[in-house]
One Martini backbone bead per residue (centre of mass of N, CA, C, O) as a GRO file, in nm:
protein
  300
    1UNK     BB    1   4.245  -2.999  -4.171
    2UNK     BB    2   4.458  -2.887  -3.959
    3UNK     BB    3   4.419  -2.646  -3.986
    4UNK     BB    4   4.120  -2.602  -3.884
    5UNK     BB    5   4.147  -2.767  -3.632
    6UNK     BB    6   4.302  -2.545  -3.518
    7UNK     BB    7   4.110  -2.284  -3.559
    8UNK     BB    8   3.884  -2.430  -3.386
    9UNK     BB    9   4.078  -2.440  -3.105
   10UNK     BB   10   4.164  -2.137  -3.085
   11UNK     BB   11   3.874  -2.001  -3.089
   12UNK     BB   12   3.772  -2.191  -2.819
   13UNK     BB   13   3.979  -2.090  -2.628
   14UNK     BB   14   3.911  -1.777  -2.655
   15UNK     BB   15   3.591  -1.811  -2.562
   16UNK     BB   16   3.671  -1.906  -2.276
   17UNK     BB   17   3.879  -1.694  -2.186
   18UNK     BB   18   3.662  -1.468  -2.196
   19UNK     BB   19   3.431  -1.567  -2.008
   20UNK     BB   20   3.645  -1.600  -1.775
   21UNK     BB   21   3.706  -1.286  -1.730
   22UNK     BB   22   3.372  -1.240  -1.741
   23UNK     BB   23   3.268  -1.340  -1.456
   24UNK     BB   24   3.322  -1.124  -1.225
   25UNK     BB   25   3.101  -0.969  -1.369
   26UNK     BB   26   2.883  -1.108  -1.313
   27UNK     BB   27   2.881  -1.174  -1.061
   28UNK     BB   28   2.884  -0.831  -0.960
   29UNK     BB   29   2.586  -0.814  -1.094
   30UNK     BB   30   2.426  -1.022  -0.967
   31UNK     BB   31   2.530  -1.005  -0.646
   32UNK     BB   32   2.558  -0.637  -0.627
   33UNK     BB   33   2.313  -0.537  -0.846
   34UNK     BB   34   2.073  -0.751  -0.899
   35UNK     BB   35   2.017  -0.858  -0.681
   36UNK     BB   36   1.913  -0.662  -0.501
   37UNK     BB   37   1.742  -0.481  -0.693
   38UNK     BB   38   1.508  -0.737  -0.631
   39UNK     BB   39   1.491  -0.734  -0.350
   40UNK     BB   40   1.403  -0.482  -0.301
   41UNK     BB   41   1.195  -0.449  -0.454
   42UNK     BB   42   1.012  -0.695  -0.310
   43UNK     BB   43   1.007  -0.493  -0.038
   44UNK     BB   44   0.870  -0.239  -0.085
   45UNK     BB   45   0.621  -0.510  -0.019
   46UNK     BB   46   0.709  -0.471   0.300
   47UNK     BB   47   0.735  -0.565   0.616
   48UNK     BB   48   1.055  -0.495   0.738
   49UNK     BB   49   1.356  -0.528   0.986
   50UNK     BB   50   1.631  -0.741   0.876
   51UNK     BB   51   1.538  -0.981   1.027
   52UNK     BB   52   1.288  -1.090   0.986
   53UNK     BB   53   0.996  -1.164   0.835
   54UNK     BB   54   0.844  -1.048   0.504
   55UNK     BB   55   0.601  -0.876   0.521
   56UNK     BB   56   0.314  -0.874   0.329
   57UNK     BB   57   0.182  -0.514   0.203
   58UNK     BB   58   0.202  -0.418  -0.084
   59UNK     BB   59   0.099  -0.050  -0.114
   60UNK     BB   60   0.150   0.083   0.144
   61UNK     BB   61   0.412   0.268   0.110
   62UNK     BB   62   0.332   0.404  -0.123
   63UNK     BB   63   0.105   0.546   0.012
   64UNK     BB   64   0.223   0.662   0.278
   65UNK     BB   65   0.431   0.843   0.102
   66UNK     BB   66   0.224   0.994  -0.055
   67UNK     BB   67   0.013   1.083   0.197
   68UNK     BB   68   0.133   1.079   0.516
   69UNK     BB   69   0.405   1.199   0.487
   70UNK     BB   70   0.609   1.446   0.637
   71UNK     BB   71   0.936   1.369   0.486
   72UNK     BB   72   0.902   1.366   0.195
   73UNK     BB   73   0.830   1.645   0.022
   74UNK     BB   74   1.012   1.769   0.154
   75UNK     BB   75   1.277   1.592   0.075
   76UNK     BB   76   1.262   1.658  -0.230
   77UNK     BB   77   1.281   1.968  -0.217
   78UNK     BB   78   1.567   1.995  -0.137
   79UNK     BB   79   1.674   1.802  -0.336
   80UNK     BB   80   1.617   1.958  -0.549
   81UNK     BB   81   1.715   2.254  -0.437
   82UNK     BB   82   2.032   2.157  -0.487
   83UNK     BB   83   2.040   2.015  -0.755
   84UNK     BB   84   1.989   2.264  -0.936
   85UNK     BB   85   2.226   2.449  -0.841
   86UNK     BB   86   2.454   2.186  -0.825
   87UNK     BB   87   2.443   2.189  -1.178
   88UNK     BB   88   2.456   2.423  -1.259
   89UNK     BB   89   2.721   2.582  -1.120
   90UNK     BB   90   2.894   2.313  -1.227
   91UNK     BB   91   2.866   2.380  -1.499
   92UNK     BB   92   3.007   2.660  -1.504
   93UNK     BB   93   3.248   2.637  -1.374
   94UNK     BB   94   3.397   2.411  -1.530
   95UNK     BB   95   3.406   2.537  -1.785
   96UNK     BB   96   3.561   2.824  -1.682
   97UNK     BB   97   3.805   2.655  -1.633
   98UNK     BB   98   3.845   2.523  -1.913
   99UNK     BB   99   3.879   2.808  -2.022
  100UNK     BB  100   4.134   2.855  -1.896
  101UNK     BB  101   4.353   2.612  -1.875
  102UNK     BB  102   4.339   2.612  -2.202
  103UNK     BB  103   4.471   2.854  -2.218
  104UNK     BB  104   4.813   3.071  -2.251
  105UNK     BB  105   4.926   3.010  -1.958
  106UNK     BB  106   5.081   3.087  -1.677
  107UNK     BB  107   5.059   2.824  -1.522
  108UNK     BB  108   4.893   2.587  -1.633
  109UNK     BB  109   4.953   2.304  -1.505
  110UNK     BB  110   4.898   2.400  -1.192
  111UNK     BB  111   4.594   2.476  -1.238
  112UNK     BB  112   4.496   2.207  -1.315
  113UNK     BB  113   4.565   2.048  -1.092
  114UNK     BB  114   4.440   2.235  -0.831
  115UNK     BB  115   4.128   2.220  -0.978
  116UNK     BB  116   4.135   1.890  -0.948
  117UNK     BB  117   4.231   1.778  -0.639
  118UNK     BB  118   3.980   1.798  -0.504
  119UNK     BB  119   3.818   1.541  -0.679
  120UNK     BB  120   4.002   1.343  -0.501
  121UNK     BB  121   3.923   1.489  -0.223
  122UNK     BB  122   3.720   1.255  -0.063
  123UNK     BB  123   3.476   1.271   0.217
  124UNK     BB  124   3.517   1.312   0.560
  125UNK     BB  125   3.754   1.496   0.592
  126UNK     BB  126   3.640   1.705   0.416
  127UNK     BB  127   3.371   1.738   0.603
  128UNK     BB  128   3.490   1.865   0.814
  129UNK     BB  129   3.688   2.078   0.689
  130UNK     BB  130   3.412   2.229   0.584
  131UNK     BB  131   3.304   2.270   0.921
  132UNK     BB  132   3.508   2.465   0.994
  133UNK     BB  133   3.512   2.653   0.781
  134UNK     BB  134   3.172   2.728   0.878
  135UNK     BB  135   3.248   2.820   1.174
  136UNK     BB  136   3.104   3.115   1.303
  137UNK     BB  137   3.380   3.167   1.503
  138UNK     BB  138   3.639   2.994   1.352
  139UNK     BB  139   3.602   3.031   1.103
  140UNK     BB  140   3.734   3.144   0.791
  141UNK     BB  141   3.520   3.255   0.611
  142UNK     BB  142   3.452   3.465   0.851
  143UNK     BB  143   3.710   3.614   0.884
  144UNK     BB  144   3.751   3.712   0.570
  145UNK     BB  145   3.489   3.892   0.583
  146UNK     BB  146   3.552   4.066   0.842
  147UNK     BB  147   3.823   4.207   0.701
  148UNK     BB  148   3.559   4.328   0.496
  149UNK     BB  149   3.288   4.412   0.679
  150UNK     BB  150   3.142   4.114   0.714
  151UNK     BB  151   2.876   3.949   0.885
  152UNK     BB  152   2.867   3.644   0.900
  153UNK     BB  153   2.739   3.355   0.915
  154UNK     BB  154   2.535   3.046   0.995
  155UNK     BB  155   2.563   2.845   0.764
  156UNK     BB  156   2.464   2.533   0.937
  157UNK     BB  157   2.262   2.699   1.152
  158UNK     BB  158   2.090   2.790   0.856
  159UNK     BB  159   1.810   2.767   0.655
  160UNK     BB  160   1.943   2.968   0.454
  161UNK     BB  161   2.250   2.884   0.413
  162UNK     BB  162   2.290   2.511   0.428
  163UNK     BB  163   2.260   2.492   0.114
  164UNK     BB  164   2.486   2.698  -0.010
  165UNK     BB  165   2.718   2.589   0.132
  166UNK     BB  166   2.689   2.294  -0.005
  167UNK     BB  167   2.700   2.385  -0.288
  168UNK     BB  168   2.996   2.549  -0.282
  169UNK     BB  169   3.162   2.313  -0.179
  170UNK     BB  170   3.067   2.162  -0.461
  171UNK     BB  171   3.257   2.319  -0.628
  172UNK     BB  172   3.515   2.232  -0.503
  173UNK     BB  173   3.477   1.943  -0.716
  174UNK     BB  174   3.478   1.992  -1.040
  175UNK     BB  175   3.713   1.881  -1.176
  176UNK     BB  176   3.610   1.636  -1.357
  177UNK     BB  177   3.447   1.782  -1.522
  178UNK     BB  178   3.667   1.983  -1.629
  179UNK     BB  179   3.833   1.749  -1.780
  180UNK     BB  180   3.582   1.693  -1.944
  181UNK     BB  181   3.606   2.003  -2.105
  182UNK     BB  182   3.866   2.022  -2.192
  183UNK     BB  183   3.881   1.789  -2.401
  184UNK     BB  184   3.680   1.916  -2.562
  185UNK     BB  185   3.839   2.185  -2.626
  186UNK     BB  186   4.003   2.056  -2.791
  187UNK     BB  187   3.806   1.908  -2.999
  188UNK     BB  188   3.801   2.162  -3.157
  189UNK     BB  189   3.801   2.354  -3.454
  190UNK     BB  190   4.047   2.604  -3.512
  191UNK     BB  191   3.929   2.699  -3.764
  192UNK     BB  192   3.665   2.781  -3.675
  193UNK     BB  193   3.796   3.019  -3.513
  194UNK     BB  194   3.966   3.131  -3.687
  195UNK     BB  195   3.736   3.247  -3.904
  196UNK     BB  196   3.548   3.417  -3.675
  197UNK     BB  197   3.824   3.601  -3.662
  198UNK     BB  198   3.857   3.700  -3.960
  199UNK     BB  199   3.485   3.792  -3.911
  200UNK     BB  200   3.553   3.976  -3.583
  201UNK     BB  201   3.507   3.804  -3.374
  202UNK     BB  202   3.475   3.760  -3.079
  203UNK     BB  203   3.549   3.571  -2.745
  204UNK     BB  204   3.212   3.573  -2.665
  205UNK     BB  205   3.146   3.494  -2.957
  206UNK     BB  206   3.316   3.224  -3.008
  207UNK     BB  207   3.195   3.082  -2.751
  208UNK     BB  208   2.879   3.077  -2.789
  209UNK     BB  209   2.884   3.017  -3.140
  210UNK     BB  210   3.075   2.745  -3.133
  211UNK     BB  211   3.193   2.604  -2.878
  212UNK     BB  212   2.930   2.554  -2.737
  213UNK     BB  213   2.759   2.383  -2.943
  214UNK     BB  214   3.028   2.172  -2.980
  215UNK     BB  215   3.016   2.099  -2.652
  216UNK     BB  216   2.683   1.991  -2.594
  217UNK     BB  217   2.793   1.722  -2.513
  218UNK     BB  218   2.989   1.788  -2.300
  219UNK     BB  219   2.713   1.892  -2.132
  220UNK     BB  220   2.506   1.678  -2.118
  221UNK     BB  221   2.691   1.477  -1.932
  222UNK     BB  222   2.758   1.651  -1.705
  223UNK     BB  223   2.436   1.678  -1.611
  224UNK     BB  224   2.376   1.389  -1.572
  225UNK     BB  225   2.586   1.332  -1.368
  226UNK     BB  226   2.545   1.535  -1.164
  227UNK     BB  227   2.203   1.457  -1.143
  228UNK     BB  228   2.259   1.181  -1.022
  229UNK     BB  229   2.467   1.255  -0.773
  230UNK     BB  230   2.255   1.495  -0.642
  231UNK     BB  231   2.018   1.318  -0.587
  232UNK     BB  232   2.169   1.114  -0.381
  233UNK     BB  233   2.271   1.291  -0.176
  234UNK     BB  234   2.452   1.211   0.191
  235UNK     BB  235   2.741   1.276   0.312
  236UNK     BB  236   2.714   1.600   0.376
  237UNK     BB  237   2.427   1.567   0.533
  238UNK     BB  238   2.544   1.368   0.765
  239UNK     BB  239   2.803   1.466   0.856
  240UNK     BB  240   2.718   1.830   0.928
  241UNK     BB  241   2.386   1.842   0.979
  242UNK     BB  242   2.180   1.587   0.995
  243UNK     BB  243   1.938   1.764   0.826
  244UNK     BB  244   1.985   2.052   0.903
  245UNK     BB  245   1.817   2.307   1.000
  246UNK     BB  246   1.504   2.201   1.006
  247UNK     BB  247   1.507   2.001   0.756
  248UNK     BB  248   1.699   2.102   0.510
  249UNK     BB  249   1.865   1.868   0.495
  250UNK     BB  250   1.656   1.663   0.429
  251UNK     BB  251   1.738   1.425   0.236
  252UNK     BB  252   1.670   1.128   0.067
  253UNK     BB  253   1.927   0.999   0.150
  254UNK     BB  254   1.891   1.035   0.451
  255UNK     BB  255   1.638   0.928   0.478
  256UNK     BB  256   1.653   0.669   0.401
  257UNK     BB  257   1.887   0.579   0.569
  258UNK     BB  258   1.725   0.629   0.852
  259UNK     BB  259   1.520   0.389   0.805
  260UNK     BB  260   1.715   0.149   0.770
  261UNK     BB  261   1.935   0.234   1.031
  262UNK     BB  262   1.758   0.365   1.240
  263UNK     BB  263   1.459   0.208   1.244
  264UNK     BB  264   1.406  -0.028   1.113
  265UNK     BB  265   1.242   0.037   0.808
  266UNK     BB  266   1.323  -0.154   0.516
  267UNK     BB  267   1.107  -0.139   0.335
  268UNK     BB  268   1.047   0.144   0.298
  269UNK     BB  269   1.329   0.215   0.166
  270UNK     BB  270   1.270   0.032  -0.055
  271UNK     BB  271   1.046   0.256  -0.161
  272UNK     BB  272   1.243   0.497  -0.160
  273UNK     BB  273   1.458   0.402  -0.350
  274UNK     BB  274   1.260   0.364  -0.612
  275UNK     BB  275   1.180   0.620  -0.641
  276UNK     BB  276   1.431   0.750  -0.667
  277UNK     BB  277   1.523   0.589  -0.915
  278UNK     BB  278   1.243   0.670  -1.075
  279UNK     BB  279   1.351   1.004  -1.073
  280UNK     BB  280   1.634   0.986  -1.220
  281UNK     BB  281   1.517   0.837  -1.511
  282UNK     BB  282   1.302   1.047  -1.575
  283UNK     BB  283   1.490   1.298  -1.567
  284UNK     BB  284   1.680   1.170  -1.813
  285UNK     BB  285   1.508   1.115  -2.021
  286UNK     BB  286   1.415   1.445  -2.040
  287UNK     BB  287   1.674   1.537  -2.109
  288UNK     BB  288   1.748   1.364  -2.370
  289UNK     BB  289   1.501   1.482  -2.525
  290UNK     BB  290   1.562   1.774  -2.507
  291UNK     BB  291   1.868   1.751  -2.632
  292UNK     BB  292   1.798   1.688  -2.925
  293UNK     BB  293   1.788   2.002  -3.030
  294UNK     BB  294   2.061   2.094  -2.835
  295UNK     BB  295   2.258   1.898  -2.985
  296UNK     BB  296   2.589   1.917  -3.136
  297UNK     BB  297   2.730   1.717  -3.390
  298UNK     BB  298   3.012   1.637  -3.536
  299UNK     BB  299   2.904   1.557  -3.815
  300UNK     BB  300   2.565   1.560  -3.858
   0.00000   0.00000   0.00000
């Protein structure tokens, strides 16, 4: 009995404990997550400037959204030509990346760090530093074209153009995908790489036949993450070009943000984020639907 009485003292002390540390937890989901997302969900059916009370206007936004709004259909296809550039790209490059880094070269670890290095240093610092880098009289990229006779663009004050240097950007900073695919690319099973090599296969089909099927969850997640991350994107036409020139970046997500601290027009703002927000769960749920043929996992 006294086992017992001791064992189920220690049990409920262990449940307490454990509670207790999962509080600030839960405090944070209920505070900072949930419940924002309940008050905004809503606002959405509301005309508020965030400050005066909620005046109650059922689906006037989302009907203004869709019908008669002159800057939601540019900007959300504007966003949607950079996130699909900018996750095909981003998930090419980070690979090919993954795939140099792997191999026994001579200073694989400098080249490891150096690779990765962007995707620690980000925000506004370095948005400026590559708005100076873009800069058509002083920037270096166009000096650089320069000195192989190529007369650079005005990068970000073209409408043709301000699109792909953002892209190209958010190239340099593909590290965090890239070491989730190198840790990838080590859980292959040598085996395999190996009979296919004394099969004759070359490095290009050995790669393509055997690495990618076999790397297709760990491309599954980086696509997942990098289009959920590139249909939010805000800080860098926030940053660089404000949305321009001619609102080819104006993005949803700086519509958004324009919205409710710009015009104080907070109501709508918040059913342009459930748009936003139920735009991303759909296009995931359809990755996820597709990839159900196409991701092959080890042992399965």
């Amino acid at each position: 009995m006294i086992v017992t009485r001791h064992w189920r003292r220690l049990r409920h002390s262990e449940s307490a404990a454990f509670w207790l540390f999962l509080t600030p937890w839960f405090v944070g989901l209920l505070g900072l997550t949930l419940g924002p997302m309940l008050f905004s969900l809503y606002a959405a059916f509301t005309r508020w400037n965030g400050v005066a009370a909620p005046e109650w206007i059922g689906l006037q936004n989302f009907r203004v959204l869709f019908t008669t709004d002159l800057d939601f259909w540019p900007s959300l296809g504007h966003t949607f030509l950079y996130a699909g550039a900018r996750v095909v790209l981003g998930t090419v490059v980070a690979l090919a990346l993954a795939a140099m880094v792997n191999t026994p070269i001579i200073g694989r670890t400098f080249f490891r760090t150096a690779f990765f290095l962007p995707a620690i240093v980000t925000g506004v610092p370095l948005f400026v530093v590559w708005q100076w880098m873009f800069d058509p009289q002083a920037g270096i990229l166009n000096y650089l074209l320069g000195t192989v006779g190529i007369d650079g663009p005005d990068w970000l004050g073209s409408s043709t153009w301000a699109i792909p240097a953002l892209v190209f950007m958010s190239l340099t900073a593909t590290g965090g995908a890239m070491i989730i695919f190198l840790a990838g690319l080590q859980d292959v099973p040598v085996e395999l790489r190996d009979a296919a090599l004394v099969d004759g296969a070359g490095w290009w089909q050995r790669f393509i036949r055997i690495t990618v099927p076999l790397l297709s969850p760990v491309i599954l997640f980086n696509v997942i993450m990098g289009l959920i991350s590139s249909l939010q994107v805000f800080a860098e036409p926030y940053v660089m070009t404000a949305g321009g020139p001619e609102h080819t970046t104006y993005f949803l997500g700086l519509y958004l943000f324009n919205e409710a601290f710009s015009y104080s027009n907070v109501g709508y703002a918040s059913a342009l984020a459930w748009v936003q927000f139920l735009i991303v769960l759909v296009l995931t749920v359809v990755v996820l639907r597709f990839a159900r043929r196409h991701v092959h996992y080890l042992g399965s």
